[in-house]
Backbone as JSON, one array per atom type, in Angstrom:
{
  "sequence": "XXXXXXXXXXXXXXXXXXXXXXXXXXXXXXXXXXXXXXXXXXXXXXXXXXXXXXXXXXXXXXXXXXXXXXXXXXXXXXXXXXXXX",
  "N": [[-84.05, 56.1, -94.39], [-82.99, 53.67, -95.58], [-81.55, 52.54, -93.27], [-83.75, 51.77, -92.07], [-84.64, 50.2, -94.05], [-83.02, 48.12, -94.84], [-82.73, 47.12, -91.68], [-85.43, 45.8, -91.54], [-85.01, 43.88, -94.01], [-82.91, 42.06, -92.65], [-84.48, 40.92, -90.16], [-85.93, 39.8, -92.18], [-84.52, 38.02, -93.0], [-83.31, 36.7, -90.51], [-86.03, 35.39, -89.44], [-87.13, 33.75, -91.63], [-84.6, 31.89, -91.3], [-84.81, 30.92, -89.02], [-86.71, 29.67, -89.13], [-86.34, 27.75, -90.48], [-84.1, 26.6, -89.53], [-84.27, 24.35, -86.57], [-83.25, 24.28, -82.88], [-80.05, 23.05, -82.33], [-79.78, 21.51, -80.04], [-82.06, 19.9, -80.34], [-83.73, 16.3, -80.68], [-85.78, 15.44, -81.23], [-88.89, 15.29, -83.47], [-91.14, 16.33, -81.6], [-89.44, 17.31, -80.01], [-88.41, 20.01, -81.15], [-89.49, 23.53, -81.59], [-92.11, 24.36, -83.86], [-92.65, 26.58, -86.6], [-94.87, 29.79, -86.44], [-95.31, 29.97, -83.47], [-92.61, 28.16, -82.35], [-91.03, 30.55, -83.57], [-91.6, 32.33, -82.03], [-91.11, 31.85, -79.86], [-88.27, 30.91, -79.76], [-87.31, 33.72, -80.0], [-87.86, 34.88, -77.92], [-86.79, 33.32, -75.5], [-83.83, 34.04, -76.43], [-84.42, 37.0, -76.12], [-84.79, 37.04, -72.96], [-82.27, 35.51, -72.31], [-80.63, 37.68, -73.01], [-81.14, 39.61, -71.27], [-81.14, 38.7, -68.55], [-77.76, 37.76, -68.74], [-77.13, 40.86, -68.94], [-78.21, 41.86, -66.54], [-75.94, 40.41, -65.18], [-74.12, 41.17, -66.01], [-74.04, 43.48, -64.74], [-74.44, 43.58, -62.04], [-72.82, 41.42, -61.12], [-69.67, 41.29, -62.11], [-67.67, 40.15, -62.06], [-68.43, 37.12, -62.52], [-68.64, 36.86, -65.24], [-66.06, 36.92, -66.2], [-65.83, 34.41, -65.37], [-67.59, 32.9, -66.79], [-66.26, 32.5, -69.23], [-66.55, 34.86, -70.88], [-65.57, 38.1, -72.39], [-66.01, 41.83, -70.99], [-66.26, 43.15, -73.42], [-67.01, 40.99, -75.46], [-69.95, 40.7, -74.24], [-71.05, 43.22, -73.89], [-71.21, 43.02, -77.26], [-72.71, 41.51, -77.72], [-75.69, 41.81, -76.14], [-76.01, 44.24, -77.49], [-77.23, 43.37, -79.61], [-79.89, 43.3, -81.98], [-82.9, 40.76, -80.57], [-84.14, 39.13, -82.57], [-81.81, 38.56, -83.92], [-79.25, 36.05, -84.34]],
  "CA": [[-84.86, 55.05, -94.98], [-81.8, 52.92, -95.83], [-81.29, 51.69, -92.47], [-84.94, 50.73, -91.59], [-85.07, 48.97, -95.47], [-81.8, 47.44, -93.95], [-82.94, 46.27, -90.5], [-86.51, 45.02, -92.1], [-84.3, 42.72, -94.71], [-82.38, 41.42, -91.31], [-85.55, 41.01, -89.76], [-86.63, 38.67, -92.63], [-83.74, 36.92, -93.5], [-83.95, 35.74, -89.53], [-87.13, 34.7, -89.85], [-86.48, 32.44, -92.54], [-83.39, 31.13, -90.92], [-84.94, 30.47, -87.79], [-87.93, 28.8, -89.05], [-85.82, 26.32, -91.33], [-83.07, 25.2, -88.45], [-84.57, 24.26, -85.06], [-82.1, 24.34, -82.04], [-79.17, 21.99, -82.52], [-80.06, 20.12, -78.79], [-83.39, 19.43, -80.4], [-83.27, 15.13, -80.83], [-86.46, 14.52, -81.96], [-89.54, 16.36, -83.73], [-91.66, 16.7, -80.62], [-88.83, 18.64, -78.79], [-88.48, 21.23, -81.93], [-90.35, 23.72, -81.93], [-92.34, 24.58, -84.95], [-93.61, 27.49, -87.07], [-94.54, 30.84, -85.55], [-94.85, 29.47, -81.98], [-91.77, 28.22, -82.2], [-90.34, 31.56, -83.7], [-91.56, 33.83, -80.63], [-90.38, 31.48, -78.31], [-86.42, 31.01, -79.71], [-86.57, 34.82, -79.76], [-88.14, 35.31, -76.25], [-85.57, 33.3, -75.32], [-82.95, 34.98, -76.32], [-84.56, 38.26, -75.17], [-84.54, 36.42, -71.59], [-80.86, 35.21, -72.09], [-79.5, 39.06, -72.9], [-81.59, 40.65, -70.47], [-80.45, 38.37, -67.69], [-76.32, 38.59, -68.92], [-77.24, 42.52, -68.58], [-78.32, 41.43, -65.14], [-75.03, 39.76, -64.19], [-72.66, 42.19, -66.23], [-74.42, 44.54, -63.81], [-74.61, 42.83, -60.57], [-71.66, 40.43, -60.54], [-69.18, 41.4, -63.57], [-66.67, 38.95, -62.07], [-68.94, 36.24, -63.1], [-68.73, 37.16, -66.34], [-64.74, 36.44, -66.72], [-66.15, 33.12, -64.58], [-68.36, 31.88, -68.25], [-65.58, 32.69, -70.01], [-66.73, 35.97, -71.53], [-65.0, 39.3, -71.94], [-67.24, 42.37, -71.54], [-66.7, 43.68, -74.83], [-68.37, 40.02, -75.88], [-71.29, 40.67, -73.76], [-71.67, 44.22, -74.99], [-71.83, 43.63, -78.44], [-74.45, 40.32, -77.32], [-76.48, 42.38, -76.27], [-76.54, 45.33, -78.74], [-78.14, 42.57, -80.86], [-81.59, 42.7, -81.36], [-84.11, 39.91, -80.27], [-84.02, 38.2, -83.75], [-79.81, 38.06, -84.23], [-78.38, 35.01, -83.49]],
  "C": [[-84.04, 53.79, -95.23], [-81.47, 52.11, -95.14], [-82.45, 50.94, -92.04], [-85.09, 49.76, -92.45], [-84.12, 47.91, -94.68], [-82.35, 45.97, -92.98], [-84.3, 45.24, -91.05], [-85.87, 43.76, -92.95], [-83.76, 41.78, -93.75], [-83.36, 40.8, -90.79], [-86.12, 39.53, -90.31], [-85.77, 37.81, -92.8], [-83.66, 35.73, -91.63], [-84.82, 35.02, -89.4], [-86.98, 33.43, -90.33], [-85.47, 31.92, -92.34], [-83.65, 30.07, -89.96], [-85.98, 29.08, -87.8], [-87.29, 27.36, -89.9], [-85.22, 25.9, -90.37], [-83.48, 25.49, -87.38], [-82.84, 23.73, -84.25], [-81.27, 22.96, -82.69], [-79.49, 20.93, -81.6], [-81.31, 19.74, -79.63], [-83.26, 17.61, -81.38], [-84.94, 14.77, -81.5], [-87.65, 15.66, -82.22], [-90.32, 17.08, -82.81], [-90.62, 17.98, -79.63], [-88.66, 19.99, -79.48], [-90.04, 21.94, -81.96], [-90.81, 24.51, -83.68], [-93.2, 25.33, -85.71], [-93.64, 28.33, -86.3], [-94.56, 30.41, -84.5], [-93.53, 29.26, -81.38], [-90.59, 29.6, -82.77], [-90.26, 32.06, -82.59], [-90.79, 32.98, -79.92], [-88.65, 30.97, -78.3], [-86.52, 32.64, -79.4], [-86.91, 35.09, -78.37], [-87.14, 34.67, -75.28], [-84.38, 33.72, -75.33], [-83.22, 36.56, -75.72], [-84.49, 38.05, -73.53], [-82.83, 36.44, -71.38], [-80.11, 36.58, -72.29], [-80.13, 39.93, -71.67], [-81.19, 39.93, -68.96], [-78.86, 38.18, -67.89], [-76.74, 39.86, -68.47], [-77.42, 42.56, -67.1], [-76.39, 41.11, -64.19], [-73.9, 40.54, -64.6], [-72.66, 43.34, -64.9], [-74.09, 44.62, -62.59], [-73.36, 41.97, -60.58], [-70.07, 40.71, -61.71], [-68.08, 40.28, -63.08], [-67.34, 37.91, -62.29], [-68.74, 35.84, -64.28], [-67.37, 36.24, -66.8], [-65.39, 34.66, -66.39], [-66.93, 32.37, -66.29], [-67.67, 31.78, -69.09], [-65.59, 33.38, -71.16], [-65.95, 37.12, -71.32], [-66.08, 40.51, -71.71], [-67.59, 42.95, -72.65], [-67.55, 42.94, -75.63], [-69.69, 40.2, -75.41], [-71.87, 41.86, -74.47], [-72.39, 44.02, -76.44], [-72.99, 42.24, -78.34], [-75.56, 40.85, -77.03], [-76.85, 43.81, -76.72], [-77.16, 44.65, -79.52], [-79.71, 42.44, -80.79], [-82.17, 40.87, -81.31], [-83.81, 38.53, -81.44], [-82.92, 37.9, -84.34], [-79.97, 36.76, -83.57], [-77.18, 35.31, -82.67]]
}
């Protein structure tokens, strides 16, 4: 029970992180997005961006050194769920 109370607290404290600071590139209010809309779609993003890394650790791993990642960085990148930064 401990770890789901856990991950649920994680869960929210993202939430509320995500929804107060829009991306850093974002220059003006039109390009932020905002409220749930803009929640799903930073995290679908990031579910895109680990699931393609997982792609290239897979398929190319010399790429990898090429971004200037190790794979132990990628690993624990994507052990993160969806809603980690």
């Amino acid at each position: 029970m401990k770890t789901m109370l856990t991950t649920v607290s994680e869960l929210y404290d993202a939430v509320q992180l995500d929804l107060r600071q829009p991306p850093a590139s974002a220059t003006s209010r039109s390009e932020r997005h905002v409220g749930l809309i803009g929640l799903i779609t930073t995290w679908s993003e990031r579910a895109l961006f680990r699931e393609e890394l997982a792609l290239m650790a897979r398929d190319t791993p010399e790429l990898i050194d090429d971004i200037g990642l190790t794979m132990e960085q990628v690993e624990i990148e994507l052990a993160k769920p969806f809603w980690r930064r």
